[in-house]
C-alpha positions as CSV (number, residue, x, y, z in Angstrom):
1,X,86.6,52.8,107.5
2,X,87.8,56.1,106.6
3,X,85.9,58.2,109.4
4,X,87.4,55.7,111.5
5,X,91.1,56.2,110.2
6,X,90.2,60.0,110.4
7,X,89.4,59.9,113.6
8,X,92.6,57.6,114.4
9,X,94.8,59.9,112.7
10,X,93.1,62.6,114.7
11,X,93.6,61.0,118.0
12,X,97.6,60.2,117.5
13,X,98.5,63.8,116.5
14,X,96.3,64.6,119.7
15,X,98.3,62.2,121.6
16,X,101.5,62.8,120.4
17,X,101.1,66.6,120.5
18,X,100.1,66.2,124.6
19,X,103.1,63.8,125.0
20,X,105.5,66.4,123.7
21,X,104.1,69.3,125.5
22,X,104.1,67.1,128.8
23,X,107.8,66.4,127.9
24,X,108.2,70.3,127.6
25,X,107.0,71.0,130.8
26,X,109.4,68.4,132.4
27,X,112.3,70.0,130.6
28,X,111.0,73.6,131.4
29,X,111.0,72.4,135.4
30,X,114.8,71.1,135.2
31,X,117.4,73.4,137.1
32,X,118.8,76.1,134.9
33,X,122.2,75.3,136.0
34,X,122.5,71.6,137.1
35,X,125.1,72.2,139.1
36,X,123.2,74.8,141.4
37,X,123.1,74.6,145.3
38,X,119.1,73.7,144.4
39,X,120.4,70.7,142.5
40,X,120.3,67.3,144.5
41,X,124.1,66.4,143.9
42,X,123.4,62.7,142.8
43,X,125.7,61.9,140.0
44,X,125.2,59.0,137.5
45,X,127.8,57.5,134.2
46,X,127.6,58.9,130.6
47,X,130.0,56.6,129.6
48,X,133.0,56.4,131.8
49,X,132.3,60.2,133.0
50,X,130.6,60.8,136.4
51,X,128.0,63.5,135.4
52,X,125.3,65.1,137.5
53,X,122.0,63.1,137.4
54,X,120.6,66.2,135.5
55,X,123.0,66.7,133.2
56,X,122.9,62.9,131.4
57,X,119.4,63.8,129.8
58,X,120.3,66.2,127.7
59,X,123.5,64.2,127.2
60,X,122.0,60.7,125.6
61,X,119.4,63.1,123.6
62,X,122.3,65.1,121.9
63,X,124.6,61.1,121.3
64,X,120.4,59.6,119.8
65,X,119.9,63.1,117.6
66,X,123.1,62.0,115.8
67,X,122.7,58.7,115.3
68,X,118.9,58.8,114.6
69,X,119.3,58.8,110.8
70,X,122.3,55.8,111.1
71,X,120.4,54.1,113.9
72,X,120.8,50.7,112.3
73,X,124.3,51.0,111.5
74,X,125.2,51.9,114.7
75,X,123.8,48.8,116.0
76,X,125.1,47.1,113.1
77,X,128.8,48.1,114.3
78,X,128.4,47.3,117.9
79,X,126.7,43.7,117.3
80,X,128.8,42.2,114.6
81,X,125.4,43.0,112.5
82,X,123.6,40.5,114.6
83,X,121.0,42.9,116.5
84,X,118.5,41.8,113.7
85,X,118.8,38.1,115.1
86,X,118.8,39.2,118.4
87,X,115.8,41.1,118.1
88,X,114.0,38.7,115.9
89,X,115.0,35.7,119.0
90,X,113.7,38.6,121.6
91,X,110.3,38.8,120.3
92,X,109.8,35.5,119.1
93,X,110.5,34.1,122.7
94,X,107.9,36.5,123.9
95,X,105.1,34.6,121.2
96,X,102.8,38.0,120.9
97,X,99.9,36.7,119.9
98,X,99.6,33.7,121.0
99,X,97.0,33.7,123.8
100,X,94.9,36.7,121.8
101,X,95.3,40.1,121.2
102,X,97.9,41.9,123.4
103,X,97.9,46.0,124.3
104,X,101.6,46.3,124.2
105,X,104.1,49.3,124.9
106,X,107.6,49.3,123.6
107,X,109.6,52.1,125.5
108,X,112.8,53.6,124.3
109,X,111.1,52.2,120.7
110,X,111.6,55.3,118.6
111,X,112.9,53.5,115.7
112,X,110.2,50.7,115.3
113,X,111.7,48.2,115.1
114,X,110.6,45.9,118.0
115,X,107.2,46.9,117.4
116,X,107.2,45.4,113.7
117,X,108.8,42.5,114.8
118,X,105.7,42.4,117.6
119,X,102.8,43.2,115.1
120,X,104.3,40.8,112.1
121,X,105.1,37.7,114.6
122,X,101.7,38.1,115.7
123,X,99.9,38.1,112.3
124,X,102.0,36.0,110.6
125,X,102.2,32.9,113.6
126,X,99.0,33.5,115.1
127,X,96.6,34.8,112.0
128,X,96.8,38.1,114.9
129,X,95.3,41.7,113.4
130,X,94.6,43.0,116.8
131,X,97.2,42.8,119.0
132,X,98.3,46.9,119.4
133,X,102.0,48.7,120.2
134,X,102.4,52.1,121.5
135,X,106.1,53.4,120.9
136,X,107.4,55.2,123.2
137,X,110.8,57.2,123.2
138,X,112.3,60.4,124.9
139,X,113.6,61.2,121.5
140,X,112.1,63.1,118.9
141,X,114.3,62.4,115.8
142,X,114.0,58.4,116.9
143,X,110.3,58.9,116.8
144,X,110.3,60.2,113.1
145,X,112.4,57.4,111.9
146,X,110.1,54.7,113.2
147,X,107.1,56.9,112.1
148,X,108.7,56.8,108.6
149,X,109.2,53.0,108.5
150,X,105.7,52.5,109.3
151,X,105.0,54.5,106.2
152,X,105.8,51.6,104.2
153,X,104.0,48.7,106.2
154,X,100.0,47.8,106.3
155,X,100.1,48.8,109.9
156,X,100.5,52.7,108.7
157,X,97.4,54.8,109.9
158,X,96.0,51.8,112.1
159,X,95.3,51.4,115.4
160,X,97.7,49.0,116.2
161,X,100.8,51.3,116.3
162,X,100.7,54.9,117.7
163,X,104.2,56.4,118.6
164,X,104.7,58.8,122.1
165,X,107.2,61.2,122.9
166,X,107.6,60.4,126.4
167,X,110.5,59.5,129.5
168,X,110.4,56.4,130.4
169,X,110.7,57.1,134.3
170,X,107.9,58.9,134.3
171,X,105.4,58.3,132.2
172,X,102.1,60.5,131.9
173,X,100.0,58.4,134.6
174,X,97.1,60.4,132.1
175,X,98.1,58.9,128.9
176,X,100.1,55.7,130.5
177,X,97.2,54.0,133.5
178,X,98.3,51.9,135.9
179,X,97.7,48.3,135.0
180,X,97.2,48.8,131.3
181,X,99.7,46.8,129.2
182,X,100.1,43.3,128.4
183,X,103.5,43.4,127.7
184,X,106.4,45.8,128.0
185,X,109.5,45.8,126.0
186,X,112.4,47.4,125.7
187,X,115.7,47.3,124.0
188,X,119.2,48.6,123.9
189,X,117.4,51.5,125.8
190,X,117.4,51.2,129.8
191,X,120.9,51.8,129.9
192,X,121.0,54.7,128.6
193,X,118.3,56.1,131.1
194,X,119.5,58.4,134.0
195,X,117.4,56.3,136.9
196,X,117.2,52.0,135.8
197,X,115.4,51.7,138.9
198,X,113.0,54.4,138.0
199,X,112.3,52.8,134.8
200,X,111.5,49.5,136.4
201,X,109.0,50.9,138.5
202,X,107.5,52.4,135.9
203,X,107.3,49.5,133.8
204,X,105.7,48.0,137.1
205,X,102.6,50.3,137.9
206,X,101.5,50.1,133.5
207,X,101.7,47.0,133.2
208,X,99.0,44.2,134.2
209,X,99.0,41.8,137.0
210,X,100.7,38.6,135.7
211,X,101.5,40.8,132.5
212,X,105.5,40.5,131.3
213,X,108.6,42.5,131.4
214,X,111.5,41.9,128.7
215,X,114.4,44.1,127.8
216,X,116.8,43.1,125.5
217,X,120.5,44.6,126.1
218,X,124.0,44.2,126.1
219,X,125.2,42.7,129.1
220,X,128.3,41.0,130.4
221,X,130.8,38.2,128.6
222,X,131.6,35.5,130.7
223,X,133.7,33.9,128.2
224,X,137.3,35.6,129.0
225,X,138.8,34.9,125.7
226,X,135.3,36.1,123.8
227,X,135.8,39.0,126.5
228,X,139.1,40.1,125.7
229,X,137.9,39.9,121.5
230,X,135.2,41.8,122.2
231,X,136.7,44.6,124.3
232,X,139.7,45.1,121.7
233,X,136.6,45.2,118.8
234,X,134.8,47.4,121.3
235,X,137.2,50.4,121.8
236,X,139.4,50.1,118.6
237,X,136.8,49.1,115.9
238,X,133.6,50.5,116.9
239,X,134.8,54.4,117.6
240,X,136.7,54.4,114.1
241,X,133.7,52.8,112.3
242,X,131.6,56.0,113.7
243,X,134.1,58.2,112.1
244,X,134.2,56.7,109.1
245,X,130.7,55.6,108.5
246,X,129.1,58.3,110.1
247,X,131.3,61.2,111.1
248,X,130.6,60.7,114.6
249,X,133.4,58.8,117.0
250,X,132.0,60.8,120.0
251,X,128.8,58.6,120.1
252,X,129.9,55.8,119.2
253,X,132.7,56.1,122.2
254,X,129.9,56.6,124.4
255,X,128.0,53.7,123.4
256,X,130.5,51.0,123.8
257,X,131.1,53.0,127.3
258,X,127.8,52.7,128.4
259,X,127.5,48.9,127.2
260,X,130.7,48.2,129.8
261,X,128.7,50.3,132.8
262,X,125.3,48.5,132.4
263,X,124.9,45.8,135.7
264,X,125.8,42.3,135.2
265,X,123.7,40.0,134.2
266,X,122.5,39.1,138.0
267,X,122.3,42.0,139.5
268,X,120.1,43.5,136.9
269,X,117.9,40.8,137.6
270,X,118.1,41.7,141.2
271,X,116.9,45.2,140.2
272,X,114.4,43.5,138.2
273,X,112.8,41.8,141.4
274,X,113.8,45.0,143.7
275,X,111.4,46.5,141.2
276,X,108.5,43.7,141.8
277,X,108.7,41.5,139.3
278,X,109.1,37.6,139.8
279,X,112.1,36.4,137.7
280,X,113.5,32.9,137.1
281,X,116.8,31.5,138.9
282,X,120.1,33.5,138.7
283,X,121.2,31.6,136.0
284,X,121.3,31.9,131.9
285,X,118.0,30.6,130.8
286,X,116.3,31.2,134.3
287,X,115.9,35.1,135.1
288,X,117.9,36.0,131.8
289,X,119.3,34.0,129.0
290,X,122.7,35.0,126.9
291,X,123.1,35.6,123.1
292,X,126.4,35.2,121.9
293,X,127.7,34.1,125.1
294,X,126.4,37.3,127.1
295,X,127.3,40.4,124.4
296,X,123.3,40.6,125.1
297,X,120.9,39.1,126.8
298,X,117.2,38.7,127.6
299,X,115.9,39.7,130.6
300,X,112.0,38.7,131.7
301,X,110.3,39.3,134.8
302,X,106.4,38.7,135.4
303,X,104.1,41.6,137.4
304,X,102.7,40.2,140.5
């Protein structure tokens, strides 16, 4: 058993070394100056700004480097401190573990979070040591958090997590196969990636035939009087709890920016399917279904 963790241990500094100097190399080829004639002039939203597609990047990295260390709290401030139900109704709905051992990759993961939920629903329902999650996030301080909470669980220096410095639209086809994964997670990440259709197809060529798609994210309020609440809490509350809880309103402006950009509920399941995927009807509890009456929702798609 200890050769074995050795040689574990060995293989995830490996893997995680060759993720980051992949991720290097991608940075190294970006434009100098993004806004160069060689640059291709698509622009994409940081929030309410129009920025050039290279520029957003760097951008998110710089708003998830200061909130790594408060990662909770910020989610804490822009759910009502719900995100732990959410999360714990995301995976649970998913029943890891409950036809075997699944290979599973949670992308845009850094913190863990997901993944423990994923490893403990699946020992604790379904008596499940061998399902596996590899975390995956752009992010390097993200990574080191969720590393860190591992520390303290019994699925530390196992081969059912390994964490991956990685971008989600493009994935190392070396270290991420075509038609690997069981299941793919992801949540209250895709919108913060430059390209959601770029992610999708991604999500598309590692995962399995009939394997399953699921992102949890904040979405769209149909409620107007909920709406109107929760746009007031949105741009008043949230910024001024980033100041005062972690010295940061910047971020936290940007977050509740990008929350109001991401599609509507339909027409990210449209993406989903433009991606692939086979959804349910365009309705909550078909292709998606609401928490909270759409401040986030669960989207699942199925690889055919």
């Amino acid at each position: 058993m200890q050769a074995a963790s050795r040689a574990w241990r060995t293989t995830s500094r490996q893997s995680y070394r060759s993720a980051f100097v992949l991720r290097q190399n991608h940075q190294q080829a970006q434009p100098q100056n993004p806004q160069s004639p060689d640059s291709s002039g698509r622009t994409t939203s940081f929030g309410f700004r129009t920025v050039p597609e290279e520029s957003k990047e760097s951008l998110v990295k710089n708003v998830f480097d200061s909130v790594a260390s408060n990662y909770d709290l910020m989610n804490d401030a822009t759910s009502f401190g719900v995100h732990r139900l959410w999360k714990d109704t995301f995976v649970s709905t998913l029943r890891p573990g409950r036809k075997g051992p699944l290979r599973c990759i949670d992308v845009a993961g850094g913190t863990g979070d997901i993944a423990l939920r994923i490893l403990d629903h699946a020992r604790e329902t379904y008596a499940d040591r061998e399902t596996s999650v590899e975390v995956v996030d752009i992010n390097a301080q993200m990574l080191k958090e969720g590393f860190t909470r591992f520390k303290k669980t019994m699925y530390h220096n196992t081969p059912q997590v390994s964490f991956h410095e990685a971008n989600a639209q493009e994935l190392p086809s070396s270290q991420f196969k075509d038609d690997t994964y069981d299941l793919y997670t992801i949540a209250f990440g895709i919108r913060n990636c430059t390209s959601i259709p770029a992610v999708l197809k991604e999500a598309y060529r590692v995962l399995k035939p009939g394997a399953t798609f699921a992102c949890l994210e904040f979405s769209k309020v149909n409620n107007p009087l909920l709406s109107t609440f929760y746009d007031q809490y949105s741009f008043t509350v949230i910024p001024l709890l980033g100041t005062i809880l972690a010295g940061d309103r910047d971020s936290y402006q940007y977050l509740v920016e990008s929350i109001r950009k991401f599609p509507s509920q339909p027409d990210f399941a449209q993406m989903i399917r433009d991606a692939g995927f086979t959804t349910g009807r365009d309705v909550d509890g078909g292709a998606w279904t609401d928490l909270w009456g759409g401040i986030a929702s669960i989207h699942t798609g199925v690889k055919v």
